[in-house]
N, C-alpha and C positions, 0 to 999 in steps of 0.2 A: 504494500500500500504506500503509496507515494506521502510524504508528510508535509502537512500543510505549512508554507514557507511566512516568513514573517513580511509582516503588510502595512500601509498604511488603514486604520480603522475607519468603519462608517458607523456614524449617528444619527440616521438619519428614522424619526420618528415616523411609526404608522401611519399612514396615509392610504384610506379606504379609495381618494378618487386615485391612486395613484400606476403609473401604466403596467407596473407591477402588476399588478390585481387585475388589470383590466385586459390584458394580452392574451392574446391565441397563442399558449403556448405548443400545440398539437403545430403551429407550422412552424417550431424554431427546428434547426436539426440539431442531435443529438450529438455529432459529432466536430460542432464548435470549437475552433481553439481559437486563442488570442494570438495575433500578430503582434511582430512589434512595432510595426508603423500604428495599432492602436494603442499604444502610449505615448500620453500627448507632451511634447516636449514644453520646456519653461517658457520660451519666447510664444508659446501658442495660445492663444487667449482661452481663458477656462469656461467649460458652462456652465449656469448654475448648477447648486449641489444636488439637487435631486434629478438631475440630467447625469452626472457623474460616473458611466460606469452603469448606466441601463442599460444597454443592450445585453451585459453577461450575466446581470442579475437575473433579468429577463429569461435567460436560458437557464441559469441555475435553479431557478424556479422550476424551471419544466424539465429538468432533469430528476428533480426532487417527486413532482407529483407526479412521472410516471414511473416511480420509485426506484428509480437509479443513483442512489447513494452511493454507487462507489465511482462513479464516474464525477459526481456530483461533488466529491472530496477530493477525487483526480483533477477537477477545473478551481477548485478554490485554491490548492495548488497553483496553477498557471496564474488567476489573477492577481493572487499574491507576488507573482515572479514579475509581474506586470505593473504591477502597484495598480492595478484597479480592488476599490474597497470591497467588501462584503456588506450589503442593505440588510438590516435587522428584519425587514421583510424574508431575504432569501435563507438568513438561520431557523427562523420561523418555521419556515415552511419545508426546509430539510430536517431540523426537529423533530417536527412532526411527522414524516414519513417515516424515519428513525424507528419511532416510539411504535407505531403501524406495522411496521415490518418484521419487528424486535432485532435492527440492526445497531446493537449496544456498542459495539466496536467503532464505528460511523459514528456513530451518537456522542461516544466519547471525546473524538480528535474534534469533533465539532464544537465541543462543551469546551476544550481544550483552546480553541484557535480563540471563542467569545472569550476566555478568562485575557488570552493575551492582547486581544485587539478592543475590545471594551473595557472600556475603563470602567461605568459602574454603568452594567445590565440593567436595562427598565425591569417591572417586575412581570411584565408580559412576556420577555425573554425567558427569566429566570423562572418563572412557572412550566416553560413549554422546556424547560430543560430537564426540572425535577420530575416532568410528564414523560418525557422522553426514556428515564432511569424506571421510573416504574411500572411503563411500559413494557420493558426489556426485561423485567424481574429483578432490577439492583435497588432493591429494599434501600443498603445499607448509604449508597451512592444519595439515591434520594431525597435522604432523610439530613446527608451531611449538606446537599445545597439550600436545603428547607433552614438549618440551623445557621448560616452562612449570611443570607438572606437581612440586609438592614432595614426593608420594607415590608411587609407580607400582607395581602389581602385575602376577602375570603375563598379567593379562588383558591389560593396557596394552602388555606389550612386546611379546605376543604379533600383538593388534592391530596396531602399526603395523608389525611385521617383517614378518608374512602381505600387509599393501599394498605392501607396496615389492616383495612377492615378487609379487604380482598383475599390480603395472605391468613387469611384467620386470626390476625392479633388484636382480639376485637378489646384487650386490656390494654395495649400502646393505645389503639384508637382515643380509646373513652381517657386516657391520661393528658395525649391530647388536647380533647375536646375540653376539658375543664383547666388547661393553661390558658384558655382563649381569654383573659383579663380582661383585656381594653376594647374584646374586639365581640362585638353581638354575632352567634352563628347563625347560621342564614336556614332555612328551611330543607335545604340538599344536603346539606352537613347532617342534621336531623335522620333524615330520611335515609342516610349511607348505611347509621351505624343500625337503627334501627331492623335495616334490611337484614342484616345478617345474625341476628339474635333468634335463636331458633328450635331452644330446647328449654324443659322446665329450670333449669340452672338459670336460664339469660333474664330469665320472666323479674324478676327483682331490680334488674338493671333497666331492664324495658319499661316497668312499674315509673323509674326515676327518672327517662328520658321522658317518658311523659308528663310527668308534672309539669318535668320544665318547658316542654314545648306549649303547655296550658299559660305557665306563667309569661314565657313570651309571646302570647299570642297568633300562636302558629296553629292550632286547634281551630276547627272548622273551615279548614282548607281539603279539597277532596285527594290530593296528593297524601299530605299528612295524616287524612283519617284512613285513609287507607292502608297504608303502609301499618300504622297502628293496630290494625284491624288484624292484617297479616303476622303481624308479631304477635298478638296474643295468641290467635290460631294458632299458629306453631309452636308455642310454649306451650301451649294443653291448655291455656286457661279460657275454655269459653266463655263463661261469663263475663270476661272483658273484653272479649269480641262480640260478644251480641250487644254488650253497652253502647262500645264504640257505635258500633251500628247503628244502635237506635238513637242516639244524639246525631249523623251525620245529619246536615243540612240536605245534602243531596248523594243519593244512595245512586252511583252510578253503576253500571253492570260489572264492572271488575269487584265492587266491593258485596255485591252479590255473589257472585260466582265466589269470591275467596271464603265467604262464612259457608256456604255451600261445601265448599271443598274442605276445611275443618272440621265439618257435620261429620261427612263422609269417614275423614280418618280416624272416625272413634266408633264406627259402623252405626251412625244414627241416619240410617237411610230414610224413618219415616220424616224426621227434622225437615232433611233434604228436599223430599217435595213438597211438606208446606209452605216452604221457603219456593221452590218455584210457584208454586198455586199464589204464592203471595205478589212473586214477582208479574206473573199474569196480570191479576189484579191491578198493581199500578201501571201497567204497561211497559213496561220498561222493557226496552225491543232486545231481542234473547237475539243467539247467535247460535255456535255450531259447538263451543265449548261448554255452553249452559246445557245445551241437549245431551251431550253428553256427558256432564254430571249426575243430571236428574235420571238418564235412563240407566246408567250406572247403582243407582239408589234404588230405581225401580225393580234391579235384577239382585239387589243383596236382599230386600222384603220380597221378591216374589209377587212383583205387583203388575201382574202380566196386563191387568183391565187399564190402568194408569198409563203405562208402555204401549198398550195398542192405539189409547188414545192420542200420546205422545206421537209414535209416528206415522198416524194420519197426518198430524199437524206440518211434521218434517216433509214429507209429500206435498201436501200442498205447497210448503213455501220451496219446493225442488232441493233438499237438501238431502234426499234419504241414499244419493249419489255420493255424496263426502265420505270418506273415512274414519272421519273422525265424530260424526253419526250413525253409519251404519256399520261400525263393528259393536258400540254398546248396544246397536240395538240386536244383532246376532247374539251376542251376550246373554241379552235378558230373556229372548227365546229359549237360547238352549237352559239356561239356568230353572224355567220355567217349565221346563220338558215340554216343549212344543218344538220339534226338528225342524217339520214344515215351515213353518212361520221364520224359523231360523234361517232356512235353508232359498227362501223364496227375498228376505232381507239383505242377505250377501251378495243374490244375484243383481240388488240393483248398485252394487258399489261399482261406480266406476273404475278405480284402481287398488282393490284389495290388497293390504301389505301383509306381512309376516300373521298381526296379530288379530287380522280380519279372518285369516285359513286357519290359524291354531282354535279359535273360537269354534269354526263352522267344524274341523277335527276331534275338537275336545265334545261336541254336541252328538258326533253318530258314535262318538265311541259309550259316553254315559247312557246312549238313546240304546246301544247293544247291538246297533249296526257296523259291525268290526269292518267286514269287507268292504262297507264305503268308506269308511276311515281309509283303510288302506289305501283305497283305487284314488280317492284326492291326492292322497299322499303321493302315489306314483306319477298322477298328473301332474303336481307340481313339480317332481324333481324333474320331469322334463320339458317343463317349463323354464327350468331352471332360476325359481320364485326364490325371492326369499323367503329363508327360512329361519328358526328360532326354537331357543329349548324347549319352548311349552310343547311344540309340535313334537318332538321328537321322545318326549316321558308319554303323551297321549300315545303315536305309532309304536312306543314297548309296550305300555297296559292293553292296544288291541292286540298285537301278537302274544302276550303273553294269554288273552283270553282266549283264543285262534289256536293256541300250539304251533304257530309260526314259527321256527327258532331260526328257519334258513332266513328270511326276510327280516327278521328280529336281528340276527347277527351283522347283517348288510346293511342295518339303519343305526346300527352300534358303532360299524366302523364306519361310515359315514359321520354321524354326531361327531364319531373324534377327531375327523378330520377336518371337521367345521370348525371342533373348539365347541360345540355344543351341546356338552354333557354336563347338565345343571346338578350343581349338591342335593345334594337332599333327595328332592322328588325326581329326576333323572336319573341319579346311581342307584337309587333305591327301587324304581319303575324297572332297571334293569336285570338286578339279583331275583327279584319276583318272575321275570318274564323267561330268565334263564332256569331257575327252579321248577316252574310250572311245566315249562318246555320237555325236562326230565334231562336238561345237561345242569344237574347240584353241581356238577366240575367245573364249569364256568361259572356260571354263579358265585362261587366262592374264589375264582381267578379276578372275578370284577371287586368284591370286597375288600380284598386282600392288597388290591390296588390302588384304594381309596387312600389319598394322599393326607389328607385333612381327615382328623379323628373322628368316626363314623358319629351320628347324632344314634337317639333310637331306633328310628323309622329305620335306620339299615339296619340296624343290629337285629330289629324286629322280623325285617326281608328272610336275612340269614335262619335267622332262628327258626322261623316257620316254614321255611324249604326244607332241611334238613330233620324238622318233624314231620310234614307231610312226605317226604320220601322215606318214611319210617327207622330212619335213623336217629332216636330218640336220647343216645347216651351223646353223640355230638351236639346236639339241639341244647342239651342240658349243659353242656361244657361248654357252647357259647356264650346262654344266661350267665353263669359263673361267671365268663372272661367279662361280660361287658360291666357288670357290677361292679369287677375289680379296676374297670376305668373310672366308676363312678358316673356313669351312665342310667340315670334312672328309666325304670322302664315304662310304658303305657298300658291301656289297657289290654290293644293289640298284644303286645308282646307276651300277655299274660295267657291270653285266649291260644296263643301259640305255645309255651311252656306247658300248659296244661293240656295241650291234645297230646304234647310227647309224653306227658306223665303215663298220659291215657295210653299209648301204645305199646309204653314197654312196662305195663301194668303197675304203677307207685301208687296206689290207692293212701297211703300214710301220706306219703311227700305229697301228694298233689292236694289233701283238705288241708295241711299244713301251708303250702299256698294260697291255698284260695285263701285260709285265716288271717293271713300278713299280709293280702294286698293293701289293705285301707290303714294296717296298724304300721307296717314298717315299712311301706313304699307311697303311700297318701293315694292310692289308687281305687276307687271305688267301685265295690266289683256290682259287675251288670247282672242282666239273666243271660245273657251269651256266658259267662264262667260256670254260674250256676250249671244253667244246660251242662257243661265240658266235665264237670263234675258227678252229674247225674247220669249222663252217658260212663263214666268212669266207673262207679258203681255195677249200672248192669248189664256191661259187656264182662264183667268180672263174676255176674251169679248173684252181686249185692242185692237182690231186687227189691226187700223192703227197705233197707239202707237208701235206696234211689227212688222209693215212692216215698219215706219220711223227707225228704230233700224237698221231693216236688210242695209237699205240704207246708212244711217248715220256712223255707227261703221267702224272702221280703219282697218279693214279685208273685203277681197274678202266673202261675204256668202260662207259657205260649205253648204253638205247635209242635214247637221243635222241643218242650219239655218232657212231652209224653209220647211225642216218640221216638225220642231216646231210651223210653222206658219201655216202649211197647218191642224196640228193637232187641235188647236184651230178654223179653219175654221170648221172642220169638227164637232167639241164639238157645234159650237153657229150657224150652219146652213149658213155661208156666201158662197156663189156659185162662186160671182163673184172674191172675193181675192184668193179662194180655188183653182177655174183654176190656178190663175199664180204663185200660190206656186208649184202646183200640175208640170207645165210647167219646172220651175227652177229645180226642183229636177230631172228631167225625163234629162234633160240637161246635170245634174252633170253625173247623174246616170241610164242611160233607163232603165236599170235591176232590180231596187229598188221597189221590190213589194209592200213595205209597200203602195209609195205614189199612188198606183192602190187604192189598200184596204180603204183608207182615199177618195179617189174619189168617189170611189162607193158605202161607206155608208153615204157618204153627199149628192149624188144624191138621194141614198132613203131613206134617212132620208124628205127630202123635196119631195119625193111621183115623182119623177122624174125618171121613172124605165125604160124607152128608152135609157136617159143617163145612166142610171148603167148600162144597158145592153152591152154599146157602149166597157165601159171599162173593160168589162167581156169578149168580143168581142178582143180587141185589144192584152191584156195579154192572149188570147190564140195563137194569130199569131205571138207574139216573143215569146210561148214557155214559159212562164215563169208561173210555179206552185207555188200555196201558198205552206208555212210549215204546216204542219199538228200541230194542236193543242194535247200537249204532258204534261202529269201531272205526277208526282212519287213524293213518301214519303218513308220514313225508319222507318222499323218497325221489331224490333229486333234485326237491326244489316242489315236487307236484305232491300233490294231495290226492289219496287213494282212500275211498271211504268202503265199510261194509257192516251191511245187514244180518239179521240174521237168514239162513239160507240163500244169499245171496248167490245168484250164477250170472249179473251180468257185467260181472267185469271181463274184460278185453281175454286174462290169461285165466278165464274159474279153473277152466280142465287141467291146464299146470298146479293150480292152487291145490283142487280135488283131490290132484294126483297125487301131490307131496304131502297129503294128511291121510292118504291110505298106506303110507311108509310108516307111519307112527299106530295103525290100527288097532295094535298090542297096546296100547295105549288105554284103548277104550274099556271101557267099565263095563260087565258082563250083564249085572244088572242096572237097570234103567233107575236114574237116580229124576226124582223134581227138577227140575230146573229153576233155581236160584240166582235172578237174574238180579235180584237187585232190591233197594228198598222206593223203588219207585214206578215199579210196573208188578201187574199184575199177569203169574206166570201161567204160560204155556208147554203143557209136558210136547218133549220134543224127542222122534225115534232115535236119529241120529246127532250125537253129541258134538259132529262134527261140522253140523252145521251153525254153531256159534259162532259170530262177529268177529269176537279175538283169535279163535283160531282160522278164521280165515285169515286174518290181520298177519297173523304168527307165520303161517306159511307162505301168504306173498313177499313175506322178509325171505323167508329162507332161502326162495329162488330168485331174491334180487340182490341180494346183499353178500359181500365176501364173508369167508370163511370164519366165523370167529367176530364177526362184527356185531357193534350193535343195533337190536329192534327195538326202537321204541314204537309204543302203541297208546292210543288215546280211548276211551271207553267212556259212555253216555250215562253207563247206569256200574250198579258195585259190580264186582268180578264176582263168576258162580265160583263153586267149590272145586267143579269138574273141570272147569278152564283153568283153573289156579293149580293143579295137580299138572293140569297137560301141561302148564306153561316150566313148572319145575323137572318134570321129566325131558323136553325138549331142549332146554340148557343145559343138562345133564348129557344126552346123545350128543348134542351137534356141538357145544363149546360156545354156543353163542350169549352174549348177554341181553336178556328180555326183559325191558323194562314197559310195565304197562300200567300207565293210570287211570284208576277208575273214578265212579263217583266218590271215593271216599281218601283215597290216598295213592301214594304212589307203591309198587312194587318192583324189586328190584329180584330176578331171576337169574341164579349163578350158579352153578356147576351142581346145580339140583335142590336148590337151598333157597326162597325167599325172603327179603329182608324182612317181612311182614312177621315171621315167625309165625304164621301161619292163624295169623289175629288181627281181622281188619274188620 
């Protein structure tokens, strides 16, 4: 960088008519130099002083505002070797491009050449110099020509209090502001420090600015009140935002919208629309950020009637086309469980961004329409739209519902190569999705990954993957580990502890749980523990141990109380408890076929085939059909589903043929068929035509040697396919993992993880 040479100085005072200010500088060229026939020799008569040396200030100017500062330092250079002056105008104005650019370096030799060639800087210089340093981020610079300074106006104090309130020193600031002795702060000074006060800590200091802006008469000014309004809102303290409020003179739409938007952060959604209803009322002309608060409000209360109203109104004034109205209003559909409404709202955005498709994503997946999630999902990426974490935890929660893992893993490494895999609800959406899936090995690879110390909600993932794949002494040594971080748990996590107790049978440990959730973890337990408890009981044979439960516990029984109870009757052969579980549910629920299905194999189970008959009999007179038993696995990327008796897949006769290899297999005598606790069964000749073992044998003949089959299952595994699935990992080596309604099972060298209790 060329160094600015020494010169004779210009003083020559601001001058708004002056040709400086007034010139086209777009037709100087850029690439100006000074000759030397332009210095004017002694015998040559001078021109006035404000003629002196315009034509290079002129360009120096317009070097400056098309912010070529180094060229700009390069010619104060030459005019100094010329003895043409620098115009307090053209420091100005390179100054200030300086400060604009944050070219501090420039800024400096400039501050540098003003110390040598002005003798004492106006304070309009020395302000746009101190402008310049804090510009640039030189706090320290700033602050030393602020002190330096033998004049200061409130420009100046305003200046360096508003930096130190920038860099967050809002205790320089305010130190500041109360040296101002001699000098009255002006309303912007007010407003600087005010702006940045923003938590219940400031609210005290905020309390103090205010008075004094009362005592100065700077109250009832609608800059001042509003800013006031905004500080208290952001301190927490509403009631001196709604004061504020109600004293302003004129309540204009930002100081609406900002009480509005403090309602919000304390989720007082209904506040929020009487405050619009209010604003209606005075007329007070709303915009696209109003709508958007309000409809916002509308989707935390679920107040789909007020929202529809809302945007008929946005329609009429043509605004349901903005973004920044028609994603809250997709918002308040989906929140509302209306898809359609959702779905028909999005279509009129004209330019949907990230969080317009995560909305319209987040809505088919809570609505249980996975595969439209999906298919958006795919449209987008070949849109190549933006995208965003939210999108990306919803696309794991649909494939984790789906059993997706091939598509789940390709949006996994995708997110990470965005950089968008959000904490919490994104690591967490993916340990679930990979557990579900039946890879626990991933699952626990994505964990173990997690760089920042898992909160609960993973711990909780973990935990409950490795109790649903019946792994229950891992499940338990997780709980342990995350304690020993000091990780308190939730309820979830407890509903998850407690199904593993259930599995690997802890009937002590697991009431001794449930006893401690509320005394020594402050968790208060639901009917979902109860339930996990009462199931615990009589899958164990407890049966009146699990009926004194259902009576005893501080919840009315639900559905799901009795028949857990009715399921255990139906595991250990009780007739007589089995009625009046079977009674209670039918109560809650007449339409609940499961509790048919549990009737009617504990009647034949006990050789009582009059009674099965009866309830075979009854469930045809209200109509009510089992679900068809439904198996699929993924293999290559594709989805293979199957029925029971199914022949029309593409390879059955392959399929067929590979389960008459195993025919030794089959059970001599015809066993029930135990399809599940939510269909009512059908005896079936041959056992080979169940869903998982067709599922089991299209693995066999597609998959290598030794690999593993995972299988997906609609309803519980029978007893017969749980045997065939042990014996067939036992022959062929392969690992069979197949989740049913109830858990996962893990099939290996003739051994289920299930231990043979699910």
């Amino acid at each position: 960088m060329a160094a600015i040479a020494n010169g004779p100085p210009s003083i020559i005072p601001p001058d708004k008519n002056s040709l400086i200010k007034t010139a086209n500088f777009a037709q100087i060229s850029s690439k100006l130099s000074l000759k030397p026939n332009l210095v004017l020799s002694s015998s040559s008569p001078k021109p006035p002083l404000l003629q002196q040396g315009r034509i290079e200030n002129i360009h120096l100017v317009s070097l400056s505002k098309q912010g070529k500062t180094q060229q700009a330092c390069d010619f104060i250079a030459e005019m100094d070797n010329s003895g043409v002056s620098v115009h307090l105008q053209s420091y100005d104005c390179l100054l200030k491009a300086c400060a604009d650019l944050g070219h501090l370096s420039i800024g400096m030799l400039v501050h540098d050449h003003i110390q040598r060639f002005v003798e004492t800087p106006p304070v309009f210089i020395q302000n746009r110099v101190m402008e310049m340093y804090c510009g640039c981020g030189s706090l320290v610079d700033a602050h030393k020509v602020f002190d330096e300074m033998t004049e200061r106006n409130l420009v100046s104090w305003g200046m360096i209090i508003s930096a130190y309130v920038k860099a967050g020193l809002v205790g320089k600031a305010v130190e500041l502001f109360s040296s101002m002795d001699s000098l009255k702060p002006d309303v912007m000074i007010y407003v600087s420090i005010l702006q940045c006060l923003g938590d219940s800590l400031s609210l005290r200091l905020g309390e103090q600015m205010h008075s004094l802006a009362i005592k100065n008469g700077f109250t009832r000014l609608a800059k001042m009140d509003t800013v006031l309004l905004n500080m208290y809102a952001k301190c927490g303290c509403l009631e001196g935002a709604k004061l504020v409020f109600d004293q302003m003179v004129e309540k204009n739409v930002v100081a609406w919208t900002s009480l509005m938007v403090s309602f919000m952060k304390i989720e007082k959604g209904v506040q929020v629309v009487d405050l619009f209803l209010a604003m209606m009322k005075e007329g007070v002309e709303l915009d696209d950020y109003v709508f958007s608060i309000v409809l916002k409000a509308c989707a935390s209360v679920k107040n789909q009637e007020l929202g529809q109203q809302i945007h008929g109104y946005v329609l009429k004034l043509g605004m349901a086309d903005e973004v920044s109205v028609g994603t809250p209003l997709v918002d308040l559909y989906v929140k509302c469980a209306s898809i359609e409404s959702a779905s028909r709202a999005f279509d009129y955005i004209s330019e949907p961004n990230s969080f317009s498709w995560s909305a319209l994503i987040t809505g088919y997946s809570q609505a249980g329409d996975f595969d439209k999630c999906l298919k958006v999902f795919k449209s987008l990426k070949s849109m190549d739209a933006e995208l965003n974490s939210f999108i990306y935890t919803s696309i794991f929660q649909a494939c984790s519902a789906v059993t997706d893992v091939c598509f789940g893993s390709q949006a996994h490494a995708d997110a990470i190569k965005r950089g968008l895999v959000s904490y919490l609800y994104g690591e967490s959406a993916m340990v679930t999705m990979y557990a579900k899936c039946g890879r626990l090995d991933y699952a626990r690879q994505v964990f173990e990954s997690i760089k920042t110390p898992p909160d609960n909600v993973i711990w909780t993932a973990i935990i409950a993957g490795y109790a649903y794949h019946g792994d229950a002494s891992e499940a338990l040594n997780l709980f342990t580990r995350m304690l020993s971080y000091n990780v308190r748990p939730n309820a979830i996590t407890f509903v998850a502890v407690l199904t593993a107790y259930n599995y690997c049978g802890f009937i002590k440990e697991a009431k001794e749980c449930l006893d401690s959730m509320n005394s020594k973890y402050g968790v208060e337990p639901s009917i979902h523990h109860y339930n996990c408890m009462i199931d615990i009981y009589a899958r164990r044979g407890l049966l009146d141990e699990s009926f004194a439960m259902i009576k005893d516990m501080p919840f009315e029984p639900n559905v799901m109380s009795w028949k857990c109870l009715l399921g255990g009757c139906s595991i250990h052969k009780n007739i007589k408890m089995g009625k009046v579980a079977a009674e209670n549910v039918l109560i809650l629920d007449p339409n609940d076929t499961s509790a048919y299905v549990l009737m009617f194999n504990l009647y034949a189970s006990c050789g009582q085939w009059e009674e099965a008959g009866l309830v075979r009999k009854m469930m045809s007179q209200r109509n009510l059909r089992k679900e068809v038993s439904c198996s699929w696995m993924y293999i290559n990327g594709k989805v293979h589903s199957f029925v029971v008796g199914d022949r029309h897949h593409p390879q059955a006769n392959e399929i067929y043929s590979k389960l008459k290899e195993f025919e030794q297999l089959k059970q001599e005598v015809l066993m029930s068929e135990d399809e599940g606790d939510d269909v009512l069964l059908e005896r079936k000749g041959q056992l080979q035509d169940h869903s998982e073992r067709l599922a089991i044998a299209y693995g066999l003949i597609t998959t290598g040697k030794g690999s593993r089959i995972t299988i997906f299952k609609n309803l519980r595994a029978c007893k017969d396919c749980h045997e065939f699935a042990k014996h067939v990992s036992l022959v062929t080596g392969h690992e069979i993992v197949v989740r049913d309604a109830n858990r996962f099972h893990h099939f290996k060298s003739g051994v289920c993880s299930c231990g043979d209790y699910w």
